[in-house]
C-alpha positions as CSV (number, residue, x, y, z in Angstrom):
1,X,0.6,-19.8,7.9
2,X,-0.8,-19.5,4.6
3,X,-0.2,-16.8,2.1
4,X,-1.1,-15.8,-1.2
5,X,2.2,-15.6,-4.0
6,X,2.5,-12.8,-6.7
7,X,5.4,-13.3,-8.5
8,X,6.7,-10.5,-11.5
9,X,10.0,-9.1,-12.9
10,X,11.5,-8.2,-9.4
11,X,14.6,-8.5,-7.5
12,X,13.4,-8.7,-3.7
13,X,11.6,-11.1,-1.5
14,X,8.7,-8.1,0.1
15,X,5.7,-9.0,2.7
16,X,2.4,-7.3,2.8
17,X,-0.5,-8.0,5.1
18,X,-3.8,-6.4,3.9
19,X,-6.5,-4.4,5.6
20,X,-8.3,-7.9,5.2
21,X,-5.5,-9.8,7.3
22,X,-4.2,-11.9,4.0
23,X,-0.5,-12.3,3.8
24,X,1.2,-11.7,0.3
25,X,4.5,-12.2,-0.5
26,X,5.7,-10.8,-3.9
27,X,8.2,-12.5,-5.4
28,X,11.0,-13.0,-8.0
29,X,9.8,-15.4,-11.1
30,X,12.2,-17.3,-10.6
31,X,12.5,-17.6,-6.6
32,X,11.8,-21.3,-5.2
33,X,9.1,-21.9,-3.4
34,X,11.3,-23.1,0.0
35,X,13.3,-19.9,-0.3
36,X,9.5,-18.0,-0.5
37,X,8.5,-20.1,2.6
38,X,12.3,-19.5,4.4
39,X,11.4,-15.6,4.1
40,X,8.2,-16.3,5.4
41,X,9.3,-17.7,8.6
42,X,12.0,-15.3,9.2
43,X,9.6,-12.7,9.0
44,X,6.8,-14.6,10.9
45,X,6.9,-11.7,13.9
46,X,6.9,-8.9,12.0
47,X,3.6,-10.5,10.3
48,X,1.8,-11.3,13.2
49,X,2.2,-7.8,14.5
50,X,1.0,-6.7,11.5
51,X,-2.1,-8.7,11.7
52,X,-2.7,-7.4,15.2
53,X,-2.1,-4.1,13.7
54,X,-4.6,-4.4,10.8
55,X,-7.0,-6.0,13.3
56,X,-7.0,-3.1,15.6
57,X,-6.7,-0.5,13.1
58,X,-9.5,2.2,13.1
59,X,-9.5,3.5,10.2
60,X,-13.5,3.7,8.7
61,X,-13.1,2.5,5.3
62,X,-15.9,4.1,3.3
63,X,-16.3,7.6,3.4
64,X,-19.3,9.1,1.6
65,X,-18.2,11.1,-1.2
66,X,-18.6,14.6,0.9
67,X,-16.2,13.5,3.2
68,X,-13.8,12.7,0.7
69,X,-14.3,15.9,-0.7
70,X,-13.9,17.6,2.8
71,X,-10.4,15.0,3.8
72,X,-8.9,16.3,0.1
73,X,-9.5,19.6,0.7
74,X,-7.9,19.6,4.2
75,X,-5.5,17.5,3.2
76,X,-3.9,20.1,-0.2
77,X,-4.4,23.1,2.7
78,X,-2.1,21.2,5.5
79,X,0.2,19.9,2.8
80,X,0.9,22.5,0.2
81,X,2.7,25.0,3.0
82,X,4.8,21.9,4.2
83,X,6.2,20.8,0.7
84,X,7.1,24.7,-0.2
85,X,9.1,24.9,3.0
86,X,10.5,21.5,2.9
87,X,11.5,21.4,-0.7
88,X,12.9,24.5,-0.4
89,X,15.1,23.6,2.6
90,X,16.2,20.5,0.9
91,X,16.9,21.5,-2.7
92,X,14.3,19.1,-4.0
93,X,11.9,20.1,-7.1
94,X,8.6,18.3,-7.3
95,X,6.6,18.7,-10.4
96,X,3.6,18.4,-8.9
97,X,1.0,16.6,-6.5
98,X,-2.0,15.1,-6.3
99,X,-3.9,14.0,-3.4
100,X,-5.7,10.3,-4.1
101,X,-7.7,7.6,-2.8
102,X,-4.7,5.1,-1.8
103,X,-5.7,2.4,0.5
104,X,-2.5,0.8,1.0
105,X,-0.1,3.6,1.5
106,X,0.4,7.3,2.4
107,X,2.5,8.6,-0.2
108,X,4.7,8.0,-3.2
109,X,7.0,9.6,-5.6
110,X,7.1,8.7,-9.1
111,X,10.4,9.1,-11.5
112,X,8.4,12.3,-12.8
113,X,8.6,13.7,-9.9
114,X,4.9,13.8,-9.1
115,X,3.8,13.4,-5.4
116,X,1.1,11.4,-4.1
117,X,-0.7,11.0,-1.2
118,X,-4.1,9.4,0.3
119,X,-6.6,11.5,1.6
120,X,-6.7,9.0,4.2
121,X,-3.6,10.9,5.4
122,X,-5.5,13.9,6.7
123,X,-6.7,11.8,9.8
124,X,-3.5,11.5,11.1
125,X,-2.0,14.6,13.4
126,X,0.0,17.3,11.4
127,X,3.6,15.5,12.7
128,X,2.4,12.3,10.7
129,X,1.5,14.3,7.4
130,X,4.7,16.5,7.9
131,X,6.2,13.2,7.6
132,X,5.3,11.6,5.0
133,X,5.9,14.7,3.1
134,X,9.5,15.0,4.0
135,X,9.5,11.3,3.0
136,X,8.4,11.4,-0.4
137,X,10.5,14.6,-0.9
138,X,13.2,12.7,0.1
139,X,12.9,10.3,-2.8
140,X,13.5,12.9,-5.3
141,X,16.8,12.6,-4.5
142,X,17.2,9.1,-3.6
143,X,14.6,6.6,-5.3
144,X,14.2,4.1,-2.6
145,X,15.1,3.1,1.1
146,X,18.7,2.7,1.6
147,X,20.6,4.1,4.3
148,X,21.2,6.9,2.5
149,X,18.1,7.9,1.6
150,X,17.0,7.5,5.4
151,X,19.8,9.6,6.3
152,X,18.3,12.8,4.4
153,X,15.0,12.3,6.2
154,X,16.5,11.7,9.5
155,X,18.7,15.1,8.3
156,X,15.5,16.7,8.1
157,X,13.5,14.8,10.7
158,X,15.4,13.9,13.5
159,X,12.3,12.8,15.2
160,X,11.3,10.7,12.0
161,X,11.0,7.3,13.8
162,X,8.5,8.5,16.4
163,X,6.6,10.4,13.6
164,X,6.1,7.5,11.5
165,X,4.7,5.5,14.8
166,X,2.1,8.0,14.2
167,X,1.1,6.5,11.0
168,X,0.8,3.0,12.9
169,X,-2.3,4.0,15.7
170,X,-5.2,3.6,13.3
């Protein structure tokens, strides 16, 4: 299987497939290339359904600039009640957010504490959005996926696992 290398100032091994089916592994400087290709292999299911997922995904990719208009503007309505109640409920305090054009993700959190999320996002049903909210919400108290940090969405979320399969039907 081939696969495109980026390699910067990280710890961890990570595997994306793109919207256009190419595989990129991000990698350490200093990681050797039979340890890249050993993580590749592992991983070689989780890939393939990605493909299949990126394949079958449904998703238009252009929207004219009216519909983008119209997706943000649904989007900061179904969003803005849902991070009130939810960073109330968990003690969380977000700066901000900003909804943006993001292709590869949903959402993120940045260290100050601004939340973002892709306009994309208002295509998926409110359980999906309500998700990713709680998500990103959640990394204002732990900045990255550990158990822990699942643990305060699943705290929240019980259902979070069957929300974020949401995200996956394109």
């Amino acid at each position: 299987m081939s696969y495109e290398i980026i390699r910067s100032k990280r710890r961890s091994l990570c595997l994306q497939v793109k919207r256009d089916g190419t595989v990129v592994v991000r990698a350490p400087l200093r990681a050797s290339e039979k340890v890249i290709n050993d993580f590749v292999t592992k991983h070689i299911d989780w890939i393939i359904s990605k493909k299949e997922l990126v394949k079958n995904a449904h998703i238009p990719e252009d929207f004219s600039e009216n519909e983008i208009k119209e997706l943000k503007a649904r989007l900061r309505e179904i969003i803005t009640p849902i991070l009130e109640h939810y960073s109330s409920i968990m003690g969380v305090y977000y700066d901000r957010f900003s909804i943006n054009s993001a292709k590869t993700r949903f959402g993120s959190c940045s260290s100050k504490k601004t939340l973002n999320f892709s306009y994309r996002l208002a295509l998926f049903p409110y359980e999906a959005i309500e998700y990713v909210c709680v998500h990103e919400l959640a990394h204002l108290k732990e900045m990255n996926h550990s158990n822990r940090f699942w643990s305060i969405v699943e705290g929240i979320l019980p259902d979070y696992k069957d929300r974020k399969k949401l995200l996956k039907r394109g």
